[in-house]
C-alpha positions in Angstrom: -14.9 14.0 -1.9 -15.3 15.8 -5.2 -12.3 17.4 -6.7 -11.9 20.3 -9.5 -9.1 20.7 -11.1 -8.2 23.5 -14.0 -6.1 23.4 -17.0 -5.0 25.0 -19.8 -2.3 28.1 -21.0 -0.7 30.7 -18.8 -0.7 32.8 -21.8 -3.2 33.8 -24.2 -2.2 36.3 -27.4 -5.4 38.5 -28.1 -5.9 36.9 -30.9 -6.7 33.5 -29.9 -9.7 32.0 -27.6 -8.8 31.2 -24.0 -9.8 27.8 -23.6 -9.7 26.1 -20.1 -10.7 22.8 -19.2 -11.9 21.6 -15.8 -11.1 17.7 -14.9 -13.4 16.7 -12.1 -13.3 13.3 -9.7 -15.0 12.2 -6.8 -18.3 12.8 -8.6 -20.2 12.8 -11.8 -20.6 16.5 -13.4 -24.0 14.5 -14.7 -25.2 13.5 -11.4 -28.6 15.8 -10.7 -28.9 18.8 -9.8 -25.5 20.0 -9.8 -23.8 23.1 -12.0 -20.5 23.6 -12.9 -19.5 27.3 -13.2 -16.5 29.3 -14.5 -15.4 31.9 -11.9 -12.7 34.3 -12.5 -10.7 36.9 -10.3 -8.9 39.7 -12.1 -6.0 41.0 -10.4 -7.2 43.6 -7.3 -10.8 43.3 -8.1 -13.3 40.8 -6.7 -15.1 37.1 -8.1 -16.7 37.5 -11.1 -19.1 34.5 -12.3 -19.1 34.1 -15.7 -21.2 30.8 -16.7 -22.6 27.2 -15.6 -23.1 24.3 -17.0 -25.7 22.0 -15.5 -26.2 18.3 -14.8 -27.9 18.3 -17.9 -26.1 20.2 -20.3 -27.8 23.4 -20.1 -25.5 26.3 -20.2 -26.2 29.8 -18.2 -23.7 33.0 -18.8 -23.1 36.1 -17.2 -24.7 39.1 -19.2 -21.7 40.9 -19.6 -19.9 37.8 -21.1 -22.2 36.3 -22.8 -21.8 37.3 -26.2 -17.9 36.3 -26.0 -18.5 32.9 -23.5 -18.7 29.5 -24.4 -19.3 26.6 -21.7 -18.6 22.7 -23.4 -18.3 19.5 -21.5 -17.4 16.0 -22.0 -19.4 13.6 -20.0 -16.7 10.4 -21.1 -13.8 12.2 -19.7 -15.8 14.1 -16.6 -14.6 17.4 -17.7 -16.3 21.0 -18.8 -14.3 23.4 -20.8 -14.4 27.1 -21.2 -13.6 29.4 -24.0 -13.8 33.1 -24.2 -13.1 34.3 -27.7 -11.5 37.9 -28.5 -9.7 37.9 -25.0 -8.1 41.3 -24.1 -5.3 42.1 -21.1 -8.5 43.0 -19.0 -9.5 39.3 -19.1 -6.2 38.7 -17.3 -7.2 36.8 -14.1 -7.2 33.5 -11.8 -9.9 31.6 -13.3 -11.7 28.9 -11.5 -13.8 26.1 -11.8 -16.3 25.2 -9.5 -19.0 23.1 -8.5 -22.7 24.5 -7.7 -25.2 23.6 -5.2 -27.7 25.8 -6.0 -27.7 29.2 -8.2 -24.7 30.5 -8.0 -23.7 28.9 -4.6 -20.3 26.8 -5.2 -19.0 24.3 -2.6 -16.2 22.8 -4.0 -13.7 24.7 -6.0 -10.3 24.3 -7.9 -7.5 25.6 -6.9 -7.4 28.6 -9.7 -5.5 28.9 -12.6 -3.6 32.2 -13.5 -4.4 33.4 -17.6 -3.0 36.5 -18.8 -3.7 37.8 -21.9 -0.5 39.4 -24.0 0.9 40.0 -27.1 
């Protein structure tokens, strides 16, 4: 079965781009009509989508990150990667990667990574 699995710093200074890659197996993030999203969780608050990536490379954001989001992949290494530019402590959260069945409808996730964003 298809596995997600996240990557990248614990710690982000302000004044440097979080940048997360997923690594995915078990499956092809080419393989139609799948989407692979970036989901996040602040601490107390709820899951907040923030962007896909789709089978074939088109990218979708959320509009109140969309101006600071950034979705990449790399089809040789079955990975996508995420970067969020001018981070601040309220981008501190467990992000996720995921993968979608249909808009916005994930079945398989990774297991979360924590970011928080400090000076």
């Amino acid at each position: 079965h298809v596995q997600l699995q996240e990557s990248g710093p614990g710690l982000v200074n302000p004044s440097q781009t979080l940048s997360l890659t997923c690594t995915v197996s078990g499956g092809s993030i080419t393989t139609s009509y799948y989407g692979w999203s970036w989901i996040r969780q602040p601490p107390g608050k709820g899951l907040e989508w923030m962007g896909v990536i789709t089978y074939d490379g088109n990218t979708y954001f959320s509009p109140s990150l969309k101006s600071r989001t950034s979705i990449s992949r790399d089809t040789s290494k079955n990975q996508f990667s995420l970067q969020l530019s001018s981070p601040t402590p309220e981008d501190t959260a467990v992000y996720y990667c995921a993968r979608d069945i249909a808009t916005k409808t994930e079945d398989y996730w990774g297991q979360g990574t924590q970011v928080t964003v400090s000076s």
